[in-house]
N, C-alpha and C positions, 0 to 999 in steps of 0.2 A: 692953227692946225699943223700937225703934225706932217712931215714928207718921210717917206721910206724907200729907200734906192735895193733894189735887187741885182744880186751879179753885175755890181759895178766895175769896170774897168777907169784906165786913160779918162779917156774920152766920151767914154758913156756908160751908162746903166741899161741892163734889159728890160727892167722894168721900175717904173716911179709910183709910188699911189700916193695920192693927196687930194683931201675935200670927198670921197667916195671914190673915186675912176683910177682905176690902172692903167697905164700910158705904155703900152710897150714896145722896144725899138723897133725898127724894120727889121724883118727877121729872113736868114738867108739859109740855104739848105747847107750850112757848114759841114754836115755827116754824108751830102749826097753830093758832091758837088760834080758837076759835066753829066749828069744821069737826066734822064726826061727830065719836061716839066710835071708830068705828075706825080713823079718820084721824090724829085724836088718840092710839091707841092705837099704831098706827105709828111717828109721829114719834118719841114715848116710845119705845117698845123700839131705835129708831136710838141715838137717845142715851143707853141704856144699854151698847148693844155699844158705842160707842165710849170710856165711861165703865172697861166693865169691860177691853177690850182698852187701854186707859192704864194701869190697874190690873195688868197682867199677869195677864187670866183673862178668862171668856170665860162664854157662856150655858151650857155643860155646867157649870158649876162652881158654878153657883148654888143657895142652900143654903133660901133663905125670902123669899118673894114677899110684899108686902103690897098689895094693891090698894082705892084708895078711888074710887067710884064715886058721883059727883054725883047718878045717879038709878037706882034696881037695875034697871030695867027695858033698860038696855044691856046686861045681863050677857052676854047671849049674841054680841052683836055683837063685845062686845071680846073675846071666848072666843074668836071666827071667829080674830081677829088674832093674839090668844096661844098658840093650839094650833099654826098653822102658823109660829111662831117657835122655839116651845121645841122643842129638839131631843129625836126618839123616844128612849124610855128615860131622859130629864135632868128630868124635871118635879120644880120642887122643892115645900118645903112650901107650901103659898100658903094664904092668908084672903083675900078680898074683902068690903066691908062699904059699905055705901052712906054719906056725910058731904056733908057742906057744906064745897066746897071754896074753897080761898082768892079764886077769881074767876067768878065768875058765867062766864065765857067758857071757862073748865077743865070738861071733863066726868071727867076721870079722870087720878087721882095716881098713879104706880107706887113703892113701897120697894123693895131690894131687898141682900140679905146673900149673898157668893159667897166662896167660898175661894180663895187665891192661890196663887199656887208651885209646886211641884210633888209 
């Protein structure tokens, strides 16, 4: 099988598909950064549709969410942004866990594993 790397850099790719699944990196509000977390949360799920529609797939097809949250005490703000994202009846699995994220200006990471093709 074939692997296909998107927006590869250094040290990583934003996105990998191989076997059906698109694997895409943690993804950071790079266009918001120090602004809420559901500004920030915004941004991110932007650049995932774009990530996964490069990928040929799309937020119904997403299989497992990982979300890393600077401080647990957003949970709910960035829940406001993610429930009105995720499309009714597509919720996939998800964890959220509070971490120390790589920049003090980051309030929240998103992971995220979707299937491709049809």
């Amino acid at each position: 099988m074939q692997i296909e790397r998107y927006e590869t850099g250094k040290r990583m790719s934003q996105a990998v598909i191989y076997g059906g699944f698109v694997f895409l990196a943690g993804q950071v509000a790079f266009d918001a950064p120090g602004s809420s977390v559901g500004e920030q949360t915004t941004n991110i799920l932007s650049r995932i549709t774009r990530l996964l529609e490069s990928a040929g797939s799309d937020s119904t097809r997403i299989l497992s969410a990982t979300i890393w949250l600077a401080d647990m005490s957003d949970f709910e703000e960035m829940n406001a942004v993610w429930d009105a994202w995720v499309p009714s009846g597509h919720a996939p699995a998800r964890a959220t866990v509070e971490a120390r994220l790589a920049g003090s200006e980051f309030a929240i990471e998103i992971g995220i594993v979707a299937a491709v093709g049809s």
